[in-house]
C-alpha positions as a Python dict, from the first residue, in 0.01 Angstrom:
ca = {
    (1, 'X'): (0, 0, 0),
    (2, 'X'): (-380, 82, -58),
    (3, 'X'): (-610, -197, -172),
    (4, 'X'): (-981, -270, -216),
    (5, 'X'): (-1145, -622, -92),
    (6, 'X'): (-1469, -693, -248),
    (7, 'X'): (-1586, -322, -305),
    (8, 'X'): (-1919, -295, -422),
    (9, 'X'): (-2118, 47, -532),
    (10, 'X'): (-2477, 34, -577),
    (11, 'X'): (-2733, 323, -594),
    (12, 'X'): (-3031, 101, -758),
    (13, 'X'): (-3088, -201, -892),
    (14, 'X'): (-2776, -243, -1066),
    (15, 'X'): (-2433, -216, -876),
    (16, 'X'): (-2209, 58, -1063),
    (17, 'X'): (-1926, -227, -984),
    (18, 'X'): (-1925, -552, -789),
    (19, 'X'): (-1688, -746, -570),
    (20, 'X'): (-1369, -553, -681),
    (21, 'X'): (-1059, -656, -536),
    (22, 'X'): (-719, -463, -666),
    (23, 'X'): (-408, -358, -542),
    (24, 'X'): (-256, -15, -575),
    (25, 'X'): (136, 60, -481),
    (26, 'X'): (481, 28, -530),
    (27, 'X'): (506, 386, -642),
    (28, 'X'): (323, 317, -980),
    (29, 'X'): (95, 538, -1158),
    (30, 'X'): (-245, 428, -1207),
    (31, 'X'): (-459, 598, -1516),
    (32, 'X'): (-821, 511, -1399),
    (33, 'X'): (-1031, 484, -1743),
    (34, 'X'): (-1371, 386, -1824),
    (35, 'X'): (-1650, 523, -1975),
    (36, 'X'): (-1877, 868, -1868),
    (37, 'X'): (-2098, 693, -1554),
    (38, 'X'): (-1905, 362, -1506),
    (39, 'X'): (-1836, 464, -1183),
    (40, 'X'): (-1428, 633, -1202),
    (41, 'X'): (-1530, 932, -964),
    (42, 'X'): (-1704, 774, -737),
    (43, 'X'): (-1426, 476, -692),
    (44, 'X'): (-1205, 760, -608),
    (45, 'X'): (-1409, 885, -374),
    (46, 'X'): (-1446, 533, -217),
    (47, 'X'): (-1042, 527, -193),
    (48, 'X'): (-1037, 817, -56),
    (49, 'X'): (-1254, 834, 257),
    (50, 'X'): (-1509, 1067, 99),
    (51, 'X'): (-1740, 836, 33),
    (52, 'X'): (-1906, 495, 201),
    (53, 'X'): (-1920, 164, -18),
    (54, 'X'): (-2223, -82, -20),
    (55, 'X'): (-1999, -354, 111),
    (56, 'X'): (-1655, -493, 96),
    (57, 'X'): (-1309, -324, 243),
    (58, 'X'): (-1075, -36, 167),
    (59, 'X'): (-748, -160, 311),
    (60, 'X'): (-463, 128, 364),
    (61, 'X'): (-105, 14, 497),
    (62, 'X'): (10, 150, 871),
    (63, 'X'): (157, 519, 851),
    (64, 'X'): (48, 589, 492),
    (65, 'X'): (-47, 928, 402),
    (66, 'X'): (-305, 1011, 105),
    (67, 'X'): (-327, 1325, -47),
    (68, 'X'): (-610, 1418, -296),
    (69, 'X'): (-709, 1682, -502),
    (70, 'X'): (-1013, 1846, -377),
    (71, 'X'): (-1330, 1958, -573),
    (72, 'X'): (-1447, 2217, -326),
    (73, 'X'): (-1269, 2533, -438),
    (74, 'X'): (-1521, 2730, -237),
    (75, 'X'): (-1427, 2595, 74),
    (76, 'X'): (-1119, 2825, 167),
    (77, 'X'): (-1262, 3172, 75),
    (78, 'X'): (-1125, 3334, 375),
    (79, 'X'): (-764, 3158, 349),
    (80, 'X'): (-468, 3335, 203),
    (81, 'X'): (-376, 3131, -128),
    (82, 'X'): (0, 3029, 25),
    (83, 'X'): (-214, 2871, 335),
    (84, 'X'): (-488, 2692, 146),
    (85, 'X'): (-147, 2516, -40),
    (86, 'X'): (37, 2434, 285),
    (87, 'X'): (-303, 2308, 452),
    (88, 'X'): (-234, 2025, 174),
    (89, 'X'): (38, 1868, 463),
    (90, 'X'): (-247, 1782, 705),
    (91, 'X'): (-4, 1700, 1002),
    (92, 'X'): (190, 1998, 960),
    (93, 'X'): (-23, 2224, 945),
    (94, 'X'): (-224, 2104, 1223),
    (95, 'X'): (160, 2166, 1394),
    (96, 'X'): (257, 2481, 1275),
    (97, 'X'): (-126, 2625, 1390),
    (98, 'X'): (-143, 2480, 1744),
    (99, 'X'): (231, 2607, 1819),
    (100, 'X'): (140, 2968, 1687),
    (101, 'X'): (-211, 3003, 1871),
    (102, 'X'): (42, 2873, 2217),
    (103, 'X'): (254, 3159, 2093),
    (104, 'X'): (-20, 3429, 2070),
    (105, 'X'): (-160, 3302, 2418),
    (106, 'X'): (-39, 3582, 2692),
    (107, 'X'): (-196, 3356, 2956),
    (108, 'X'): (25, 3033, 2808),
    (109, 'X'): (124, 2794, 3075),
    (110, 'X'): (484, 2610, 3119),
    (111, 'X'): (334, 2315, 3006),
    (112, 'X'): (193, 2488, 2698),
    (113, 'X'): (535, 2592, 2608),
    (114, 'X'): (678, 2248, 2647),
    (115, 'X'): (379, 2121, 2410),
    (116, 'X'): (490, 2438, 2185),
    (117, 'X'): (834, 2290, 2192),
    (118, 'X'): (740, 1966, 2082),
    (119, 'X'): (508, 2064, 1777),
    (120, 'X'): (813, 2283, 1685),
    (121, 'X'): (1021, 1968, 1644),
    (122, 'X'): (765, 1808, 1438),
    (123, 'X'): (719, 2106, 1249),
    (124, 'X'): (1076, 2089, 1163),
    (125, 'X'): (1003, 1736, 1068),
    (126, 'X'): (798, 1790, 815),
    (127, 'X'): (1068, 2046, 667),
    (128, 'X'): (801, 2288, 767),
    (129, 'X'): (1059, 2575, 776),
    (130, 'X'): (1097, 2581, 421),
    (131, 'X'): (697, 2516, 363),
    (132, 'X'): (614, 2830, 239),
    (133, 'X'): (853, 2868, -54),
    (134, 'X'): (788, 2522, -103),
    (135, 'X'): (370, 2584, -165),
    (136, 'X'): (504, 2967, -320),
    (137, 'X'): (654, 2743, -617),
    (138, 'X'): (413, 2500, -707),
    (139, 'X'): (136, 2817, -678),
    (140, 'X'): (398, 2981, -993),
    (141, 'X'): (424, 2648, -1164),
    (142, 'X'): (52, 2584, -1172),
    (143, 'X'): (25, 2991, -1310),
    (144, 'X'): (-85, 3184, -1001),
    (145, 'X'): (66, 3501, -1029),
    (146, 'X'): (315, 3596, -693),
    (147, 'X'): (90, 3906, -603),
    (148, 'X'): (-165, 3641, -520),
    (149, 'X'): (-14, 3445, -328),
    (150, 'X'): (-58, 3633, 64),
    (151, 'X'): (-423, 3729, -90),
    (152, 'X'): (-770, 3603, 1),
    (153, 'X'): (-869, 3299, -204),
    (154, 'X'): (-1233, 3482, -231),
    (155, 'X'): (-1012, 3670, -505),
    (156, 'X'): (-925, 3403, -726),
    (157, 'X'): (-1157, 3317, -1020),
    (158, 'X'): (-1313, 2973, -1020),
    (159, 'X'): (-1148, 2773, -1236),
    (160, 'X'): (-833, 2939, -1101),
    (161, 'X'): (-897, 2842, -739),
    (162, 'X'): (-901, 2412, -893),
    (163, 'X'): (-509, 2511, -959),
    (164, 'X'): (-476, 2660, -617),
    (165, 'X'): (-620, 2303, -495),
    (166, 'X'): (-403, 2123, -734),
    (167, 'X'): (-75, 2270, -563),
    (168, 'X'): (-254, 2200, -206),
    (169, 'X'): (-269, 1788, -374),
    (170, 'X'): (88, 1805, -473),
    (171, 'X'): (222, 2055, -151),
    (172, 'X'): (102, 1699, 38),
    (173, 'X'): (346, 1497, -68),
    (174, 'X'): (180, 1221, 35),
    (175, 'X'): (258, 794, -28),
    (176, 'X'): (-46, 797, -220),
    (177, 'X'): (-202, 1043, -446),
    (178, 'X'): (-534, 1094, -548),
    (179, 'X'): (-589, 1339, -864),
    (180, 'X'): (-899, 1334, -1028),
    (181, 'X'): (-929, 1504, -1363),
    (182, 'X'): (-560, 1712, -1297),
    (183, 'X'): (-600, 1878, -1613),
    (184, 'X'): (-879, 2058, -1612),
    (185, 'X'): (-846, 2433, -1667),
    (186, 'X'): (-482, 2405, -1765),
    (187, 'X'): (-310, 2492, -2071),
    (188, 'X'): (-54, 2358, -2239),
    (189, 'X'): (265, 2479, -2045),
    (190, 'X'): (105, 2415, -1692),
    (191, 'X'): (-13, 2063, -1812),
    (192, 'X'): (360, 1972, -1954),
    (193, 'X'): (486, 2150, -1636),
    (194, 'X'): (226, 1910, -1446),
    (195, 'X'): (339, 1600, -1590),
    (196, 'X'): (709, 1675, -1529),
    (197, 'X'): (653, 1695, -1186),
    (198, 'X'): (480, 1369, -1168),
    (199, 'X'): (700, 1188, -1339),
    (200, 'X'): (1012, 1357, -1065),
    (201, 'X'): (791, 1188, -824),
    (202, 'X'): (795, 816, -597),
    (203, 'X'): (425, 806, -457),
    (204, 'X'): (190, 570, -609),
    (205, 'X'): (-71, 805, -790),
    (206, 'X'): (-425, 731, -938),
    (207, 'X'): (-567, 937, -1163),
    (208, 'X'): (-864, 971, -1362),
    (209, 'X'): (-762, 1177, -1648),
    (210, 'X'): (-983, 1186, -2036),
    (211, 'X'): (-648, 1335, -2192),
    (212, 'X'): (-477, 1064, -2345),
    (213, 'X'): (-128, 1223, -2405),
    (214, 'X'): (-141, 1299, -2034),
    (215, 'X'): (-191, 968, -1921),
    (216, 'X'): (66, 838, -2186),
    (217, 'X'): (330, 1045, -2051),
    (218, 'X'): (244, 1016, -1684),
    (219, 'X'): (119, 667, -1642),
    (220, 'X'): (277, 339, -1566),
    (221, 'X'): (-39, 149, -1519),
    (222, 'X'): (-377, 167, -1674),
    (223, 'X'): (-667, 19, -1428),
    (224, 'X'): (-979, 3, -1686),
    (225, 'X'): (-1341, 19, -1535),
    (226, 'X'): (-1536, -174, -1733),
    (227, 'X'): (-1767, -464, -1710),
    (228, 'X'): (-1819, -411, -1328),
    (229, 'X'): (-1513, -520, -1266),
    (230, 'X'): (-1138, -310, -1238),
    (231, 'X'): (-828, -474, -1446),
    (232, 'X'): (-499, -336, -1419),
    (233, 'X'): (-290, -335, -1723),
    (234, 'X'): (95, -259, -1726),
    (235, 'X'): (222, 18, -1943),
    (236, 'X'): (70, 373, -2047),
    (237, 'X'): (-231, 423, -2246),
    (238, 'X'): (-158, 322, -2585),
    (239, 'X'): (-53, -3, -2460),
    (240, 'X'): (-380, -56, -2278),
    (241, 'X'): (-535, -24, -2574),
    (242, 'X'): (-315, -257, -2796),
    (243, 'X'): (-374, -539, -2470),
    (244, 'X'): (-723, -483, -2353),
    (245, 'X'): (-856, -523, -2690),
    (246, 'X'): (-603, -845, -2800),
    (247, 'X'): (-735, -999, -2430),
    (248, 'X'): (-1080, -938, -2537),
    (249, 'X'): (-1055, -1103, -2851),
    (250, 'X'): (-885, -1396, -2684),
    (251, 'X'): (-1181, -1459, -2425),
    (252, 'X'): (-1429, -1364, -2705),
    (253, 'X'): (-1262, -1665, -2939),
    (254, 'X'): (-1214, -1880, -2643),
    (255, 'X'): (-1601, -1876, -2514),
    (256, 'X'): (-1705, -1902, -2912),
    (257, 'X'): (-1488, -2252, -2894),
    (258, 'X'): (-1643, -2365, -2573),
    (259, 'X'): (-2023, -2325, -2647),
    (260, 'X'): (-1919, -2487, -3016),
    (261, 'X'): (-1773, -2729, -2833),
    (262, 'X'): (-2083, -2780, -2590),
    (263, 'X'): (-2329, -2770, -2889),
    (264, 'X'): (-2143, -3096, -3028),
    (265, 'X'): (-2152, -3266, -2737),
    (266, 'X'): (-2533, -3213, -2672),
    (267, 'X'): (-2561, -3322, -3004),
    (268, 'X'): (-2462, -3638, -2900),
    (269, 'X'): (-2622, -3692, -2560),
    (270, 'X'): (-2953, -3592, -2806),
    (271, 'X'): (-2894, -3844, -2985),
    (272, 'X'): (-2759, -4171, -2796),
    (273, 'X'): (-2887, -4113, -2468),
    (274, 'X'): (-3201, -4349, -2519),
    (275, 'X'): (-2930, -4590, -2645),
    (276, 'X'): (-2789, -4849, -2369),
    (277, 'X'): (-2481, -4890, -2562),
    (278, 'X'): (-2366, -4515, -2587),
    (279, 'X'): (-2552, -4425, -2226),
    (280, 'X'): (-2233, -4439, -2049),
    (281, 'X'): (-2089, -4256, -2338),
    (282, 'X'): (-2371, -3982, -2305),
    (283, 'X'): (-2307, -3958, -1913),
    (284, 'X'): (-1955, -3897, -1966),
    (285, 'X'): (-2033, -3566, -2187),
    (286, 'X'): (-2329, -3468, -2020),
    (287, 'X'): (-2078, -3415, -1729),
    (288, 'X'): (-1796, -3235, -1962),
    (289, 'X'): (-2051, -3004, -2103),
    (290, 'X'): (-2116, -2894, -1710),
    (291, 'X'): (-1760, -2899, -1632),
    (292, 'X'): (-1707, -2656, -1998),
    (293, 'X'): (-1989, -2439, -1897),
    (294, 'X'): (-1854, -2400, -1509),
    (295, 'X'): (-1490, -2272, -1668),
    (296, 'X'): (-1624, -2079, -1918),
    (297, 'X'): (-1599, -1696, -1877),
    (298, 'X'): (-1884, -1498, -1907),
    (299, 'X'): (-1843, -1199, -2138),
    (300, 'X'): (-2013, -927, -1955),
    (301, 'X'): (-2163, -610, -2180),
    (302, 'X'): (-1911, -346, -2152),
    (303, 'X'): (-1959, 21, -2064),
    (304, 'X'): (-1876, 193, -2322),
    (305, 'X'): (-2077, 306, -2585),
    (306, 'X'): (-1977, 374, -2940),
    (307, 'X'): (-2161, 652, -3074),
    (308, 'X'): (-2276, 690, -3427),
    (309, 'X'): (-2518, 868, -3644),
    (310, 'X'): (-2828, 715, -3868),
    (311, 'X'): (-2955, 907, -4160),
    (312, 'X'): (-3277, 738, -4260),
    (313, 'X'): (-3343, 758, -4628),
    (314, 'X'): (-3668, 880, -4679),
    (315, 'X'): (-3673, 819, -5065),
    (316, 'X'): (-3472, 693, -5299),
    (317, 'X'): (-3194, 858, -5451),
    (318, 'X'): (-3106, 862, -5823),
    (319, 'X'): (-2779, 811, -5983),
    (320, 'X'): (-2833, 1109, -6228),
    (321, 'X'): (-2949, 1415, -6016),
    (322, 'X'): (-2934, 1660, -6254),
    (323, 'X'): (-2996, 1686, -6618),
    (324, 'X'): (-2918, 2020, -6840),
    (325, 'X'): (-2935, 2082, -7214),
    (326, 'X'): (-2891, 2390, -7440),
    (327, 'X'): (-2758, 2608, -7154),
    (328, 'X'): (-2618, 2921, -7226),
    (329, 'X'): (-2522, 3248, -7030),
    (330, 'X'): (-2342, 3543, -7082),
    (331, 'X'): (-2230, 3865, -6874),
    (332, 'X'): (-2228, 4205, -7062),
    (333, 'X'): (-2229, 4023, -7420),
    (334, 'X'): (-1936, 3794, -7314),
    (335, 'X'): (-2103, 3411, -7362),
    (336, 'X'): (-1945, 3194, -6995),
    (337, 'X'): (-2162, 2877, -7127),
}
C-alpha cells in the first residue's frame, strides 16, 4: 500500500539512512522506534510528501488516501475549531467549500448549479452530511470542551490546538495514517481514549511514539531505525525487544564464527603456501576465506547510545572512615551517650 525503494537521507557527510527499502500495509500498525536523531521524523516526513529524499522512491498504491497529523498548530488561527477538524477530509472539504461559495454567488450560472449538484453528490459521498458531529466527537474525545468548538482556533492554547490537529488526523479517515508523537500533551484518559480508537480502526498507521505502553497496546508491528537501515519486526513493543536483541546476538555469534573461522584458514595458507604439496590446498582456502568474508554480515554501530555516569576517584577511600572514643553527651543532665 505505501512503500519506500532505496530511500536515502543525507544532510552531510554521513547519510541519516541509506538504501531503505520497506513495505507498509495491510492495515497493520507500524511503531517507528529508534534513537533521538536517527532519523524517525524526518522518515515520516519523507512518507508523507513533506519532505524531498536524496535519492530512491516513495511508492503509494492508486486511490490511496494519507492522512497525517500536522505540527503547524498555528496555521488555522482564523478557522473555527469544528472546520480545522473537518479540513482533515481533504476531498470533502474541498467539496463542501466550492458548492457553498456556488451557493453564495447571486450572479451563479446554470452550469454552476449543475457543478453545485455534482459536488453535492460527492459531498454525500464522503458521508459529509453527518461531518460535523462526526469532527464535534473526536474534538470531546480528545478534551476540547463543546463551547469551543464554533470558536476561533486563535483561542485555543498551544498545546491544546496539537489535539485540535490530532482530531483533524483521525476526522481523515484515511488508508494510511501518519501520527507522529500522538501523545504528546495528553493525559491519561485522552491517551487510553486515543488508543481505543486506534485499535477500532482498519488503516495501516505509522507512528513514532517514545511511550512504550502506547505502542504496546496500539501496535502490531515495530519498524526499528537503527544501523541506517529500517527492520520490521512482528508483534508490539515488548516483543521487539525480546527479537531484535536475540537476532542481534545471533549475527553477533555468527560473524565471531566466521572471522574465527577465516583466521584458521589464513593460518594455513601462512603456512603451506610456499609448499608445492599443500599449494593447491592453500588455493582452495584462500578462495573460501573470500567466499566467508563476501557472506559475512557486517555489524554496523548502532544508534543508540546507552548513557551512564563516571565518578572519578580522586583519592583513595578508606575502609574505616570514622573513628570515636570516650564520647559522651547529655541534654539537661540526662547522659544520650
Amino acid at each position: 500500500m505505501l512503500s519506500t525503494a532505496n530511500i536515502t537521507m543525507q544532510f552531510g557527510a554521513k547519510p541519516l539512512f541509506e538504501n531503505v527499502s520497506v513495505k507498509f500495509g495491510n492495515g497493520h500498525r507500524y511503531g517507528l522506534i529508534g534513537a533521538n536523531g536517527c532519523g524517525k521524523s524526518t522518515f515520516m516526513k519523507i512518507l508523507g510528501g513533506d519532505l524531498e529524499q536524496s535519492s530512491g522512491e516513495v511508492i503509494k498504491e492508486p486511490g490511496v488516501r494519507l492522512g497525517k497529523l500536522r505540527q503547524d498548530q498555528f496555521a488555522y488561527e482564523d478557522h473555527r475549531v469544528i472546520d480545522v477538524v473537518m479540513m482533515g477530509h481533504e476531498e470533502m472539504w474541498a467539496a463542501m467549500t466550492e458548492r457553498d461559495a456556488i451557493y453564495a454567488n447571486a450572479d451563479a450560472t446554470e452550469d454552476d448549479y449543475m457543478r453545485a449538484a455534482d459536488l453535492e453528490a460527492k459531498f454525500a459521498e464522503f458521508d459529509g452530511y453527518t461531518a460535523e458531529a462526526r469532527a464535534g466527537e473526536l474534538l470531546l474525545g480528545a478534551g476540547i470542551a463543546l463551547d469551543q468548538h464554533n470558536g476561533p482556533m486563535s483561542e485555543i492554547s498551544p498545546g491544546w490546538k496539537l489535539r485540535v490537529l490530532l482530531a483533524q488526523a483521525l476526522f481523515s479517515d484515511p488508508d494510511v495514517l501518519l501520527l507522529d508523537e500522538p501523545t504528546n500533551n495528553l493525559d491519561i484518559d485522552t491517551i487510553r481514549w486515543l488508543e481505543g480508537l486506534l485499535n477500532d480502526r482498519d488503516c495501516t498507521m505509522i507512528i513514532i511514539s517514545h511511550d512504550r505502553h502506547f505502542l504496546n497496546s496500539v501496535c502490531t508491528h515495530m519498524a526499528d531505525v537503527d544501523y541506517g537501515d529500517i527492520r520490521i519486526y512482528p508483534g508490539n513493543y515488548d516483543d521487539y525487544m525480546l527479537a531484535s536483541s536475540e537476532a542481534r546476538a545471533r549475527l553477533m555469534a555468527a560473524n565471531a564464527k566466521s572471522k574465527e573461522r577465516v583466521s584458521e584458514l589464513q593460518e594455513f595458507v601462512r603456512r603451506f603456501s610456499a609448499n608445492k604439496s599443500k599449494a593447491k590446498q592453500a588455493t582452495s582456502r584462500r578462495r573460501l576465506i573470500e567466499k566467508i568474508q563476501f557472506e559475512s554480515v557486517e555489524v554496523r554501530p548502532s544508534s543508540r547510545q546507552n548513557p551512564y555516569i563516571r565518578f572519578e576517584q580522586t583519592k583513595q577511600l578508606y575502609r574505616q572512615a570514622v573513628h570515636l572514643q570516650s564520647i559522651s553527651k547529655a541534654y539537661d543532665g540526662q547522659p544520650v551517650l
